[in-house]
C-alpha positions in Angstrom: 80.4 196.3 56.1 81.4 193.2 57.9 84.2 191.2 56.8 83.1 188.4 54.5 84.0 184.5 55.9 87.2 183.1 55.2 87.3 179.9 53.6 89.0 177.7 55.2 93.2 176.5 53.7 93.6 173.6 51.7 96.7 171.6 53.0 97.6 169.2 50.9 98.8 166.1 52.5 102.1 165.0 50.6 101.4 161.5 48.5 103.6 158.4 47.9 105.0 158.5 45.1 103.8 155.7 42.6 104.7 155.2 38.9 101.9 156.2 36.7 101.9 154.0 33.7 100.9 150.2 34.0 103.9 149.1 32.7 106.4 150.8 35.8 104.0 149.6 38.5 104.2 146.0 37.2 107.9 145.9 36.7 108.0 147.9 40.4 105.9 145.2 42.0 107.5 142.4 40.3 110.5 143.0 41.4 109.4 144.0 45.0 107.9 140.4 45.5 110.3 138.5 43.8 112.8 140.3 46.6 110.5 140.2 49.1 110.3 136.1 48.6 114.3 136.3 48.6 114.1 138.2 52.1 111.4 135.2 53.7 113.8 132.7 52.8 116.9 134.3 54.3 116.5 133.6 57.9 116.7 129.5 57.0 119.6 129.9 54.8 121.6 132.0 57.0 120.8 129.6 60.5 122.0 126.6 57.5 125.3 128.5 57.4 125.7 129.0 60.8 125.0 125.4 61.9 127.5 123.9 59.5 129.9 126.4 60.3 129.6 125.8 63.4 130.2 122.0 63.1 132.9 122.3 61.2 134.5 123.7 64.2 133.0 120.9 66.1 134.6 118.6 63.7 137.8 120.2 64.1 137.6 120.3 67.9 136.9 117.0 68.1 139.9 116.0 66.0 142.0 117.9 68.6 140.8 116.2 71.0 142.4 112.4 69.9 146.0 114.5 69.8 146.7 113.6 73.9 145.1 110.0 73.1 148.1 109.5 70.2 151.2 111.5 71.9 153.4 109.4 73.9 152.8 109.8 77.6 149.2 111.1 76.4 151.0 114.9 76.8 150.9 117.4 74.5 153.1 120.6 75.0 152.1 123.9 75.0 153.0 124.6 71.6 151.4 121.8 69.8 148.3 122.5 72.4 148.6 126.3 71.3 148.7 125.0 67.2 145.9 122.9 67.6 143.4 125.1 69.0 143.9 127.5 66.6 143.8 125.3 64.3 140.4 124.6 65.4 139.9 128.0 66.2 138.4 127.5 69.5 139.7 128.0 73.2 138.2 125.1 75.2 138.2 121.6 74.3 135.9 119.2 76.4 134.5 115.5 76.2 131.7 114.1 77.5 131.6 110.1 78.6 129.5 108.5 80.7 128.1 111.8 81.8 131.5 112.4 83.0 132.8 116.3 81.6 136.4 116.0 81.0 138.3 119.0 80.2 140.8 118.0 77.0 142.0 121.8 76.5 141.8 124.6 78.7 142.4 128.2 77.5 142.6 131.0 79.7 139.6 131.7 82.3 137.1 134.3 81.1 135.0 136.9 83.5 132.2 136.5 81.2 130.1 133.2 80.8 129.7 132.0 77.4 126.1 132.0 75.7 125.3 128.0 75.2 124.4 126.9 71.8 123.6 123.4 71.4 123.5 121.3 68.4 122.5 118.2 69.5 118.8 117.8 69.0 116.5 117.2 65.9 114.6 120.2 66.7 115.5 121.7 63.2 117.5 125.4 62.4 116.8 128.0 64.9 116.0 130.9 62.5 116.6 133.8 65.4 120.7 132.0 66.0 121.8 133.9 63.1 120.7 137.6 64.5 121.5 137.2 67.5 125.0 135.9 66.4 125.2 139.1 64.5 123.7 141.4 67.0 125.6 140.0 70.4 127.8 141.9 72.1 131.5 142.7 71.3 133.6 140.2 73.0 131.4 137.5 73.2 132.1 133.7 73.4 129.8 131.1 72.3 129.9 127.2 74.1 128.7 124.4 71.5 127.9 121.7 71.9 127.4 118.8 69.3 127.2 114.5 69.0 130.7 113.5 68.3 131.6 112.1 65.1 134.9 110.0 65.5 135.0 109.1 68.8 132.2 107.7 71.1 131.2 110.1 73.7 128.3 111.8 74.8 129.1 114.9 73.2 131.9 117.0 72.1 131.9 120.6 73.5 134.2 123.8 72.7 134.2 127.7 73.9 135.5 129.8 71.2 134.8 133.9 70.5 131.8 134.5 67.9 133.6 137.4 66.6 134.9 135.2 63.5 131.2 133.6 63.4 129.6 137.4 63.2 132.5 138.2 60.5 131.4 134.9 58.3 127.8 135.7 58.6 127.8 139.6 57.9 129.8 138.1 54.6 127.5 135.4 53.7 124.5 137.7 54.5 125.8 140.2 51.8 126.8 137.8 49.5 123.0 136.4 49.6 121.4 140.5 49.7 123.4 140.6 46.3 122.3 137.2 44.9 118.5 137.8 45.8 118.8 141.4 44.6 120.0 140.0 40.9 117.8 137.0 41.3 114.8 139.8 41.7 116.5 142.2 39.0 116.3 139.4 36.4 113.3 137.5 37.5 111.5 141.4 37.3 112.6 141.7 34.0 111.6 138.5 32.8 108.1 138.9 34.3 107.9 141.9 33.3 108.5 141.5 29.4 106.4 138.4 29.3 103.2 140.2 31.2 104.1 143.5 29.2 103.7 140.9 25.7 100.5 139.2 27.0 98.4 142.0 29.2 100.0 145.4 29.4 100.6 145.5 25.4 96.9 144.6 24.6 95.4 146.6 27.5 97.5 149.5 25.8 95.9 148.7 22.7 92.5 148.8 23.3 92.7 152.1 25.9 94.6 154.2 22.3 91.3 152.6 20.5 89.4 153.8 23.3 91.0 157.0 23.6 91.0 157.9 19.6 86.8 156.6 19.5 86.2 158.9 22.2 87.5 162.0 20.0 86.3 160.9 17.2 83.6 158.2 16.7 83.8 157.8 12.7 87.7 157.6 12.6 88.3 154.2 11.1 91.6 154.2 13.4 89.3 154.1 16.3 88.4 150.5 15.6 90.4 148.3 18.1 92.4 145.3 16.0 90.9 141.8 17.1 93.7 139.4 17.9 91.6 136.5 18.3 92.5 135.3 21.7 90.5 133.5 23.5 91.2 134.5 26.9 90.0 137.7 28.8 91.9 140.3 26.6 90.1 138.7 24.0 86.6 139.0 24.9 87.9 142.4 25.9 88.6 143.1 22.4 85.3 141.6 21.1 83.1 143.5 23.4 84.6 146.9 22.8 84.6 146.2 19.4 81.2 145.4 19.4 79.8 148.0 21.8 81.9 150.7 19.4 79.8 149.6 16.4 76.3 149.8 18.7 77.3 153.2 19.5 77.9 153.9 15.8 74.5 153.1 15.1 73.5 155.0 17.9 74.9 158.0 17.3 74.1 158.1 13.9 70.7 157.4 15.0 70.8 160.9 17.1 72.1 162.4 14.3 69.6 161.9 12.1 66.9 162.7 14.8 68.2 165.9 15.5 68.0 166.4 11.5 64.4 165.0 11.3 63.7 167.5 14.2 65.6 170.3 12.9 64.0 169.7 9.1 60.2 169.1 10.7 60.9 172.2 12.7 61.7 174.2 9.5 58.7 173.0 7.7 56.0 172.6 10.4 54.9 176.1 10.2 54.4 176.0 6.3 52.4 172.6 6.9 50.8 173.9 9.4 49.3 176.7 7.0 48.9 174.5 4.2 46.5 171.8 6.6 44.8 174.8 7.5 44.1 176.1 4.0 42.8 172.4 3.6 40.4 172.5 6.1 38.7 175.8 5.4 38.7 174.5 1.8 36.6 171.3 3.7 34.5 173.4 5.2 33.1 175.4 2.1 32.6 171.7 0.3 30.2 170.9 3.6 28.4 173.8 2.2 27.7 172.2 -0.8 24.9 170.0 0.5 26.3 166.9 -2.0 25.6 163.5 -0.2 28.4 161.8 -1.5 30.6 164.8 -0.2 29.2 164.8 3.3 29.4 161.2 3.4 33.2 161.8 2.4 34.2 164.9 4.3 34.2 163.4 8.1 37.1 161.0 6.4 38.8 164.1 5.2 38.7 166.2 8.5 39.9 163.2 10.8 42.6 162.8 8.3 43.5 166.2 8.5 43.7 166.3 12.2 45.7 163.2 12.2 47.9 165.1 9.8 48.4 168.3 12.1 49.0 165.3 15.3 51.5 163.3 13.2 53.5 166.6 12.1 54.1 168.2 15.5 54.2 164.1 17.2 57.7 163.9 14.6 58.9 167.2 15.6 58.0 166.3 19.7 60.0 162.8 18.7 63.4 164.3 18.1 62.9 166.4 21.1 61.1 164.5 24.1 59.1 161.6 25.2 55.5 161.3 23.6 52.4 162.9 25.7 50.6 161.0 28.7 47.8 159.1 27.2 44.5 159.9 28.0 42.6 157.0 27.9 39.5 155.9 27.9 37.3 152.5 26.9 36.9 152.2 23.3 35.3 149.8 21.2 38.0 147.8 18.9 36.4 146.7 15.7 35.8 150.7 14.5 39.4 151.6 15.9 40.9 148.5 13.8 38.5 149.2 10.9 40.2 153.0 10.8 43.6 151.8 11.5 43.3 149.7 8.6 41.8 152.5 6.2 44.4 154.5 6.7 47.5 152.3 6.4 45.8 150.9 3.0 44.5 147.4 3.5 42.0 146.4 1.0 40.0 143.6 -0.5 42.1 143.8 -3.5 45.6 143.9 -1.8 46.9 143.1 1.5 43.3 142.6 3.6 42.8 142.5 7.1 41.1 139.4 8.5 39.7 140.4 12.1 38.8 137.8 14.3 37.5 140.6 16.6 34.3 140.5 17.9 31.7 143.4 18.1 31.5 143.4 21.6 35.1 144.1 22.0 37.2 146.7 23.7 39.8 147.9 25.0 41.3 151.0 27.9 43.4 153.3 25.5 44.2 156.7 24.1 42.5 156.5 20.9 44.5 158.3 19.0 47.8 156.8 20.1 46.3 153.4 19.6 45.2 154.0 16.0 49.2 155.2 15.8 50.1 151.6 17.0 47.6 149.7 14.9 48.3 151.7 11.5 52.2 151.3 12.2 51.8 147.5 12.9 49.3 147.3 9.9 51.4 149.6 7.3 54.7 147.5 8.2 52.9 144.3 7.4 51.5 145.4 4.4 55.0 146.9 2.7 56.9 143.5 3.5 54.4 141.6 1.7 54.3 144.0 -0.9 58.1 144.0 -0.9 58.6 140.3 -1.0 60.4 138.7 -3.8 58.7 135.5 -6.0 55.3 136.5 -3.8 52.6 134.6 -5.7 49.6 134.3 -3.4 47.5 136.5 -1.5 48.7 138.7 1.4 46.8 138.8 4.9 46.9 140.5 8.2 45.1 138.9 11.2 44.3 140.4 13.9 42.7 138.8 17.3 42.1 140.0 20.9 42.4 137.7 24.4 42.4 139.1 28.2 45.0 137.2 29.6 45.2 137.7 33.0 43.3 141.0 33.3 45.3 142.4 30.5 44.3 143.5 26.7 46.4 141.6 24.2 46.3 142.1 20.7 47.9 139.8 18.4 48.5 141.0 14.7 49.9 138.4 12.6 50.7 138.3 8.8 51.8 136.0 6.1 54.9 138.0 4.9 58.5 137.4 4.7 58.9 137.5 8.3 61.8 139.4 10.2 65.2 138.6 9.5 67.8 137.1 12.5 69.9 140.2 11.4 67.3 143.0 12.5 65.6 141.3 15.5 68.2 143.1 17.6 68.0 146.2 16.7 64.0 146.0 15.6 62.3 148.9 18.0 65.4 151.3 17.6 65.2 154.5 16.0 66.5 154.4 11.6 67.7 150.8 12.4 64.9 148.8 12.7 63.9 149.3 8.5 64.5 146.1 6.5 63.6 148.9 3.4 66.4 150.9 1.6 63.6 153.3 1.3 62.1 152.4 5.1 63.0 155.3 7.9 63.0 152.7 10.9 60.5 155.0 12.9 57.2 153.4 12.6 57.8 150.2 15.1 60.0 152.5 17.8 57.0 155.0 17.8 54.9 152.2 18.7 56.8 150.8 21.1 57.3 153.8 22.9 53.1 154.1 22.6 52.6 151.3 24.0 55.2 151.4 27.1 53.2 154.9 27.2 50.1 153.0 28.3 52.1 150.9 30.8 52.2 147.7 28.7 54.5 146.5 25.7 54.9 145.6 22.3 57.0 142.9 21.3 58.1 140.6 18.4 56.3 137.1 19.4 57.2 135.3 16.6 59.1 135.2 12.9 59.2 132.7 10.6 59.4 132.5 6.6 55.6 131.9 6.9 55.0 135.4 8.5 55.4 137.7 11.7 53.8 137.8 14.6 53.2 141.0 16.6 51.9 141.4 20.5 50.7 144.4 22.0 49.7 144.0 25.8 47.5 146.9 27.4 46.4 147.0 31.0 43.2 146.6 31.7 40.6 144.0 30.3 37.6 145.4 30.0 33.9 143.9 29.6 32.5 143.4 26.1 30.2 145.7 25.4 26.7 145.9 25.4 24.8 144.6 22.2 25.7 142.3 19.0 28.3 140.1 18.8 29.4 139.4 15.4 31.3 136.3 14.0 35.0 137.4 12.8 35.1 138.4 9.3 38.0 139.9 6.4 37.3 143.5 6.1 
């Protein structure tokens, strides 16, 4: 048998180490910057220092320079010569007047020319002095030159060794590593305790509420504590806060779907035998040959298929989407006249005035219509019937228009209307109910109907006078052939 493939190794490239918390990577970075600031303003201090360091040797140079101007004879001896420049700290003395170089000191001759730096212009610090100071090779000697100060002259020149220059500097430049270093040490700290008070702490804060809603939903600990803030940690607060409580609801509202499924599951089969011992026992009362009963029994058998739908449609709910409609043109005064039968409208209740005419139709699934009509119609009817201090009559009106080569149905009634409270959350599953007693399924089964057909139900309008439902279909089709009647209350 031939050797299976090898997979080919896994290296795993080594990774820079980074703190993982929020709190070490913002102390880390704080104090990074704060030192890396510290480092961008060390090349200006350090050419500062070595500009005034050297003029003070210019200074003293140039105070030198009057001793042959005050001694007697203008002579100095060796000695005094030998004090003063190291005094001054420099070899070579010189003065220029007139353009005319005149040597006031001279030291011993070198091999090696000095490196010139002059200090005469307003051309500001030369940053790069300082390194190359520092970084210039052993046994070099530096020639400066600078604008006198106590004598007039051109300029006052000396030639001294930078060794004692390179010491100063590698002193000062340590000095001002140790200051920044504390500097960023302290202003790290700082930064860090008042963004760990105003950000990190919060953002901790609502990641445990996070963390303890994802494990468990219904633990009251979950809830992230609102500080009030108005800034973006505050709105974070408020939005997580709020978006916990909508998926509250909405869990509880898959919970109780998988328990309507599971239940209509459990008893679907018995109902199923129990609708079927109802419609033999309809057939043998067709045998009886009574008028009134045949007049009655088509009633009877389309409410006990629409009994047999609705059962297995609430156990299909809980599980998946509704079927594909199958539709087809339909006239719209029988459909509304059944629609209203069944969900209980009467002359001597709640009545339906239809200001549909004869002639009317409409591109639907007829059953799933008659679904959306009796859900709009029964939902009217129990709010007026619920309505506290209701004195007068109660009313549903419905109308068709085709706006726009669509079928819009308009169902409007004189109830209590829909409170602000439940507009949000009207169409979703066991929260749309006003009703203690109310399951919240009616209006989200014929949403999802409609949005079945390809058009859309929707809340056009709630008042204290009433509600106003709109169902759009596609499709406008012609009126039909025949009569047509003048709206009238069924």
């Amino acid at each position: 048998m031939a050797d299976a493939p090898q997979e080919p190794a896994i290296t795993h490239r080594p990774r820079f180490f980074w703190p993982g918390g929020l709190s070490a990577r913002l102390l880390t970075l704080t104090i990074l910057f704060v030192a890396f600031g510290g480092l961008i303003a060390l090349p200006p201090v350090l050419a500062a220092f070595e500009e005034q360091w050297l003029l003070d040797r210019v200074r003293a140079a140039e105070l030198a320079s009057l001793a042959p101007e005050v001694a007697p004879d203008r002579k100095v001896s060796e000695q005094l010569k030998t004090e003063l420049l190291r005094g001054a700290g420099v070899e070579i003395v010189a003065i220029s007047n007139d353009k005319i170089r005149s040597l006031v000191f001279a030291g011993p001759r070198q091999t090696r020319a000095p490196y010139l730096v002059d200090l005469r212009g307003n051309v500001g610090l030369d940053l790069s002095a300082p390194f190359r100071t520092m970084f210039s090779a052993p046994g070099s000697r530096m020639r400066v030159m600078a604008a006198p100060r106590f004598r007039k002259a051109d300029f006052v020149e000396y030639v001294a060794p930078d060794a004692e220059l390179k010491k100063a500097l590698v002193g000062y430049l340590w000095r001002v590593v140790l200051v920044i270093a504390f500097v960023s040490a302290i202003a790290g700290v700082m930064v860090y305790l008042t963004l760990n008070f105003f950000l990190v702490r919060p953002m901790q804060r609502i990641t445990y509420a996070m963390e303890r809603f994802r494990a468990d939903p219904d633990d009251p600990q979950a809830r992230v504590p609102l500080s009030g803030r108005r800034d973006e940690i505050g709105r974070a607060e408020t939005e997580l806060d709020r978006m916990q409580a909508d998926l509250r609801v909405a869990l509880n509202s898959r919970a109780r779907l998988a328990a309507l499924g599971e239940a209509v599951a459990k008893i679907n089969h018995d109902l199923k035998n129990m609708l079927t011992s109802a419609q033999i026992a309809s057939e043998r009362l067709a045998a009886l040959k009574d008028p009134k009963v045949t007049q009655a029994l088509p009633r009877l058998e389309r409410a006990l298929d629409r009994a047999v739908k609705l059962a297995s449609g609430v156990l299909a709910y809980g599980k998946t989407q509704e079927a594909a409609p199958e539709t087809k043109t339909l006239r719209l005064g029988p459909a509304i006249a059944a629609a209203a039968e069944e969900a209980r409208l009467s002359r001597d209740g709640v009545r339906l005035v239809s200001q549909v005419d004869a002639g009317d139709q409409v591109i639907a699934d007829p059953d799933q219509l008659h679904r959306i009509l009796v859900n709009l119609m029964r939902n009217a009817r129990e709010a007026i019937e619920h309505q506290e201090g209701r004195t007068g009559p109660g009313a549903v009106t419905i109308a068709v228009s085709y706006p726009e080569g669509l079928t819009l149905l308009r169902l409007a009634d004189n109830g209590p209307g829909v409170p602000e409270r439940m507009r949000e959350r009207l169409f979703q599953p066991f929260a749309g109910s006003g009703r203690p007693d109310g399951a919240g399924l009616g209006l989200a089964i014929a949403r999802e109907l409609a949005q079945g057909h390809g058009g859309e139900l929707a809340l056009a309008d709630s008042s204290p006078a009433g509600a106003v439902f709109e169902v759009r279909l596609p499709g406008a089709p012609g009126p039909a052939k025949g009569r047509r009647s003048s709206a009238s209350p069924a």
